[in-house]
C-alpha positions as CSV (number, residue, x, y, z in Angstrom):
1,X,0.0,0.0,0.0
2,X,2.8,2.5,1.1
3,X,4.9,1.7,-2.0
4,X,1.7,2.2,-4.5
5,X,1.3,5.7,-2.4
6,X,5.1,6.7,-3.5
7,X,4.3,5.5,-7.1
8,X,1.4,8.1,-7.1
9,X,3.4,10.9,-6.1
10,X,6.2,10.1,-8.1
11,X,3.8,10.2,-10.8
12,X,2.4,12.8,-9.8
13,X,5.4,15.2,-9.5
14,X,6.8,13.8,-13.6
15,X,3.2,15.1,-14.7
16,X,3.9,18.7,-12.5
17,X,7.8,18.8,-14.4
18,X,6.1,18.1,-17.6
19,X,3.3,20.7,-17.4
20,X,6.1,23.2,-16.4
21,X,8.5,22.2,-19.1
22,X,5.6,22.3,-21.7
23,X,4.4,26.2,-20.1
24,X,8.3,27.6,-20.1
25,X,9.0,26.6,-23.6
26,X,6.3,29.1,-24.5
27,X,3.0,28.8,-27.0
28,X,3.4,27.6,-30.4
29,X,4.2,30.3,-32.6
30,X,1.0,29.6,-35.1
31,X,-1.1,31.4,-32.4
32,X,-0.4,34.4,-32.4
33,X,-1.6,37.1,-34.8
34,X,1.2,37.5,-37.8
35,X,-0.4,41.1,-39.3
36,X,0.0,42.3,-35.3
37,X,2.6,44.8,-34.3
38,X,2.5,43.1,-30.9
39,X,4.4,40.3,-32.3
40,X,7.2,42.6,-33.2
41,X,7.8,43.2,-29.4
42,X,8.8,39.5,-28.5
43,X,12.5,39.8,-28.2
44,X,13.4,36.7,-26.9
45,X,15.9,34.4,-28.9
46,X,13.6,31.5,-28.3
47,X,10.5,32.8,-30.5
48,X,12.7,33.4,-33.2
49,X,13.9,29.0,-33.6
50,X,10.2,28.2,-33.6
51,X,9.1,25.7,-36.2
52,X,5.7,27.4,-36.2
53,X,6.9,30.5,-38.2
54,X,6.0,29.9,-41.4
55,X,7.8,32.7,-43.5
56,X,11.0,35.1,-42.1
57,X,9.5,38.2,-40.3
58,X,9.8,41.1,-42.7
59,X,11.1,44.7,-41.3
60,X,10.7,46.4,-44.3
61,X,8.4,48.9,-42.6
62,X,8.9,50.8,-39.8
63,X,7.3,50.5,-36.4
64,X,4.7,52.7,-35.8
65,X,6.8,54.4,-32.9
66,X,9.2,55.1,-35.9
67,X,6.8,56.3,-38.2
68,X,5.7,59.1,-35.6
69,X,8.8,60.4,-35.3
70,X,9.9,63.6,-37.1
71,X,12.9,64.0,-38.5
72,X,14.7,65.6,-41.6
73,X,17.3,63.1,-42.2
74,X,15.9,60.5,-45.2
75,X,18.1,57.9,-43.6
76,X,15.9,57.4,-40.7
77,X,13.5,54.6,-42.2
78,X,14.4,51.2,-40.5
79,X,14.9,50.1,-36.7
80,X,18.1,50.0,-36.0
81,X,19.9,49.6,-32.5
82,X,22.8,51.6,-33.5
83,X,22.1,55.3,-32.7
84,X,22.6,57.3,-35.8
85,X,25.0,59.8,-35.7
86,X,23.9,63.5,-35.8
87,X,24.6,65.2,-38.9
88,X,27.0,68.1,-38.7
89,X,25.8,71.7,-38.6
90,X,27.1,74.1,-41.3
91,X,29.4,76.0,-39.5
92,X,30.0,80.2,-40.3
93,X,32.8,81.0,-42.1
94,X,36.1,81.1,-39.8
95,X,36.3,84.9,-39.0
96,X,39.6,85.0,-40.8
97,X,38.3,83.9,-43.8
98,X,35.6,86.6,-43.4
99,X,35.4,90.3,-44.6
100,X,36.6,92.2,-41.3
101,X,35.0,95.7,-42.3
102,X,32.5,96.1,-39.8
103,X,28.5,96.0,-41.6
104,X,27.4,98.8,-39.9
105,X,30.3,101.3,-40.8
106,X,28.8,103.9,-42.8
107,X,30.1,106.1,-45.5
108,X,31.1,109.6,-44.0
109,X,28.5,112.0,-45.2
110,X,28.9,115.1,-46.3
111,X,28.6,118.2,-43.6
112,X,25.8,120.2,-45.2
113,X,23.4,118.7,-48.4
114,X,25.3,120.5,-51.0
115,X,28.3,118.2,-50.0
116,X,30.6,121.1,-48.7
117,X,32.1,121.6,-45.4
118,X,32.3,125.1,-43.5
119,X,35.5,126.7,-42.8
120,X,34.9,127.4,-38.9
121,X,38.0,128.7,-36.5
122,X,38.9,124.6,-34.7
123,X,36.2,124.4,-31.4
124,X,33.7,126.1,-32.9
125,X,30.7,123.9,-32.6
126,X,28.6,124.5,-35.6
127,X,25.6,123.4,-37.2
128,X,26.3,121.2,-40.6
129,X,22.5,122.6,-41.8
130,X,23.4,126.4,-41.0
131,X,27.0,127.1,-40.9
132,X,26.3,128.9,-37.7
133,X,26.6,127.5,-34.1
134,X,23.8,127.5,-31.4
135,X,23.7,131.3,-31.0
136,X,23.4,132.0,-34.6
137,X,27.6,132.7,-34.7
138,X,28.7,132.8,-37.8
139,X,32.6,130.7,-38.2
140,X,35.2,133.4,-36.5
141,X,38.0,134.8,-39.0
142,X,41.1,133.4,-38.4
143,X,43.2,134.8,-35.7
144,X,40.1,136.4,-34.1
145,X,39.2,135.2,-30.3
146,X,36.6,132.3,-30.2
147,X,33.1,133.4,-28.0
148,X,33.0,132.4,-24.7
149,X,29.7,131.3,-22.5
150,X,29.0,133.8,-19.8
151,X,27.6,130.7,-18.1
152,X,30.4,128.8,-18.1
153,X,33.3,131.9,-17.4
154,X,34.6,131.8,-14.2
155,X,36.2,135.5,-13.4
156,X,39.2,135.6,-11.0
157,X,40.8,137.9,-9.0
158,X,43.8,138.7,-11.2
159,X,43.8,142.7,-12.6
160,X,44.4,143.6,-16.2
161,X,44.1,146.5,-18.0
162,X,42.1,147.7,-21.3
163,X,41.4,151.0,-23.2
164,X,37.5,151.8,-23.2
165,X,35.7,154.5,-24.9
166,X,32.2,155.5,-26.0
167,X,31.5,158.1,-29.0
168,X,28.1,159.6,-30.8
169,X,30.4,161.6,-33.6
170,X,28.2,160.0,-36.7
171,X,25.0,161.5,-35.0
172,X,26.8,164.8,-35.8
173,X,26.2,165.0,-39.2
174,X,23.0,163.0,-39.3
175,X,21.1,166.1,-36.6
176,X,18.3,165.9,-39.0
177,X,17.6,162.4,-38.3
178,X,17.5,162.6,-34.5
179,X,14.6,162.6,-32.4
180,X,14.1,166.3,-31.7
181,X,14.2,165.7,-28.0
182,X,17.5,164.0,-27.9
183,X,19.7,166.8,-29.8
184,X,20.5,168.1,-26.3
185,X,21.8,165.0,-25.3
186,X,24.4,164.7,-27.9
187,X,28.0,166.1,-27.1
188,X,29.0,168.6,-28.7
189,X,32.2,166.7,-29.7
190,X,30.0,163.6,-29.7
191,X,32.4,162.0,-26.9
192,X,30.2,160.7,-24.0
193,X,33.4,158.7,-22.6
194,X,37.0,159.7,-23.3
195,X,39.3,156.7,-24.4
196,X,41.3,155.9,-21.3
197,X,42.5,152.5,-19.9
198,X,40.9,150.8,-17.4
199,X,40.7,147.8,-14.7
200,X,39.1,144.4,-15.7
201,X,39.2,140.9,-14.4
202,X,40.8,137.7,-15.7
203,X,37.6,136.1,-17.0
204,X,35.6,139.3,-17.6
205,X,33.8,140.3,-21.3
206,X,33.6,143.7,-23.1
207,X,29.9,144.0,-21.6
208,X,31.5,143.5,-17.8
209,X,33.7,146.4,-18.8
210,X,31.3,148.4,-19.7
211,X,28.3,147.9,-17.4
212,X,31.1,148.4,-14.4
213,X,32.7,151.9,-16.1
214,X,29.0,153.0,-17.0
215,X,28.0,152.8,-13.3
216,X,31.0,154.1,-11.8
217,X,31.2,157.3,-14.0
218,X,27.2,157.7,-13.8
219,X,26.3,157.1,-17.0
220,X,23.3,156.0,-18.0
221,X,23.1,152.2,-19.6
222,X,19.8,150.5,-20.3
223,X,20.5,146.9,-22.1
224,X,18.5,143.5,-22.7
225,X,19.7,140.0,-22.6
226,X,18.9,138.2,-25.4
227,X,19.2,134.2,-25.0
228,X,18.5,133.2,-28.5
229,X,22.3,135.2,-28.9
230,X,23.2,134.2,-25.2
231,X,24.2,137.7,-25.0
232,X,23.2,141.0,-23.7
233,X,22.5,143.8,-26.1
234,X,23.0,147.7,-25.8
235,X,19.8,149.3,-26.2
236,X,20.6,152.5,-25.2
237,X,23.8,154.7,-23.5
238,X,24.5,158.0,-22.2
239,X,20.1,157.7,-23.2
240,X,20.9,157.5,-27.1
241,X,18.7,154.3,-27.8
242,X,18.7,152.5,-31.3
243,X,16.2,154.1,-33.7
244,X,17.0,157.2,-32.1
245,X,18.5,158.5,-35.4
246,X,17.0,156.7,-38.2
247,X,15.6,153.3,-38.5
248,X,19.2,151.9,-38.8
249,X,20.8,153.4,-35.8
250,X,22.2,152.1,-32.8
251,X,25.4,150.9,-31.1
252,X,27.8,148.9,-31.8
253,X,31.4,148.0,-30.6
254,X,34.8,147.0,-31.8
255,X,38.1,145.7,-30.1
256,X,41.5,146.8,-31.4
257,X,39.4,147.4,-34.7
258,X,37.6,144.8,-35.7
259,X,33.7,144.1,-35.3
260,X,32.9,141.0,-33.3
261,X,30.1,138.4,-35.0
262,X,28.9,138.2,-31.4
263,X,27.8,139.3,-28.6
264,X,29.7,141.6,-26.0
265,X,28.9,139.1,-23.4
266,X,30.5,136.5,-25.2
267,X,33.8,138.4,-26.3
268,X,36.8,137.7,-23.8
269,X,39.2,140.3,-23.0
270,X,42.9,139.9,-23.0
271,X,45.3,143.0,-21.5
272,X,45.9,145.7,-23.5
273,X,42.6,145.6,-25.4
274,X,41.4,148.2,-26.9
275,X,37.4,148.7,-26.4
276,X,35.3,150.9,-28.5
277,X,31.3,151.6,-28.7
278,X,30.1,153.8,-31.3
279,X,26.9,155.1,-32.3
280,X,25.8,154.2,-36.2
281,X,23.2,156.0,-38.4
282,X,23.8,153.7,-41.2
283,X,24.0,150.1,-40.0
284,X,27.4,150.1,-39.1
285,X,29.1,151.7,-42.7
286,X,29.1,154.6,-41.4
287,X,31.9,153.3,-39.1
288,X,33.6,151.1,-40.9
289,X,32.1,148.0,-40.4
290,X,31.3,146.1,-43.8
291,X,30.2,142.7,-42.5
292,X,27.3,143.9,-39.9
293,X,26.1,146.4,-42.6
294,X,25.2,143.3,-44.6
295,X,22.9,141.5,-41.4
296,X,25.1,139.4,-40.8
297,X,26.4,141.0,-37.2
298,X,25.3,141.4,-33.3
299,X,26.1,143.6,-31.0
């Protein structure tokens, strides 16, 4: 009895190995679906020594994971294990290779539209469209003294000497032009301040000069400043105002000779200057100034 028992479980445990055997050798191959992609997943070397397969497995198309993928490089269209290399960017040009003039260098343009330059006296600011700077200067002569910016002067204490004087003569011979009650203002000589030298400052302009000597010598001075020429102007001395003898009368001034283009505000004095206001009928000809007779002067 006890040895037919073992027999059974002997048996028992052969039919157990064999049902195992049979389950880890897998299904036959004829049951699963050939037009599948699932079968394409089955990796192991087993599947692919199965009698059952009828025909070799074809990879001529892609996986559908493949065909979903974007790419620009036609020689993506099988599987393959082995990564494919990415395919070189065009590099730029090596910079020595390359034109070094820079792209945004521009051609130098021309100062004014008419393609020529002014002539100024060097630092003078002017404008290429007008010729002139800020204050409506026209470009200094050579040799002359560049304007100055009251603004921007600083006056010191060092002493310096200049010759100052302020005439009417040309109202002389222009009496019937006058404003009948200003003939007894005018001199007889037609001197309202005798040429003599005089103290200025290290930093000081003509118009310091004489707005100091006017005051000190009680002399009557009216004047206006005049931004747009960043500059005072003489309206009136010794109370002989502009238009007092004729529509193109008034005063102007001149150092060692020569008319400035600019305000007296903006003129700097040097020692040994010599300062001189005169009275004009006649738009400065009648005192020897050409250029302001033409407009093209301030005072």
């Amino acid at each position: 009895m006890r040895l037919t028992k073992n027999k059974i479980i002997a048996a028992t445990i052969i039919v157990i190995v064999l049902v195992a055997a049979f389950f880890s050798s897998g299904m036959p191959r004829q049951q699963a679906d050939p037009t599948s992609t699932s079968g394409l997943r089955m990796s192991s070397p087993t599947t692919t020594t199965s009698p059952s397969v009828s025909k070799p497995m074809e990879l001529t198309t892609p996986p559908e994971e493949l065909k979903d993928t974007k790419s620009s490089d036609p020689a993506v269209t099988t599987p393959s294990n082995t990564p494919v290399p990415a395919q070189p960017t065009e590099e730029p040009m090596p910079i020595a290779t390359q034109d070094a003039t820079p792209l945004n260098k521009e051609t130098p343009k021309p100062a004014t539209p008419d393609g020529t330059k002014p002539t100024p006296t060097k630092a003078m600011e002017l404008d290429p469209k007008t010729g002139k700077d800020q204050y409506l200067t026209d470009p200094v002569p050579e040799g002359k003294p560049l304007p100055i910016e009251p603004q921007n002067t600083k006056i010191s204490d060092k002493q310096m000497t200049v010759t100052l004087s302020v005439s009417c003569l040309t109202i002389l011979g222009n009496m019937k032009l006058l404003d009948p009650e200003k003939v007894e203002l005018v001199p007889k000589d037609g001197i309202i301040f005798k040429s003599q030298q005089v103290t200025f400052y290290e930093g000081e302009s003509v118009f310091n000069v004489l707005q100091r000597e006017m005051k000190k010598n009680k002399i009557h001075m009216e004047f206006v400043n005049t931004p747009i020429y960043n500059s005072a102007y003489i309206e009136g001395i010794h109370n002989l105002y502009e238009f007092d003898c004729g529509e193109l009368s008034g005063w102007m001034y001149k150092v060692n000779g020569w008319f400035p283009n600019y305000g007296a505000s903006r003129y700097p004095l040097k020692q040994g200057d010599v300062i001189e206001w005169v009275y004009t009928c006649d738009l400065g000809r009648d005192v020897g100034d050409t250029y302001n007779s033409t407009g093209g002067g301030k005072q």
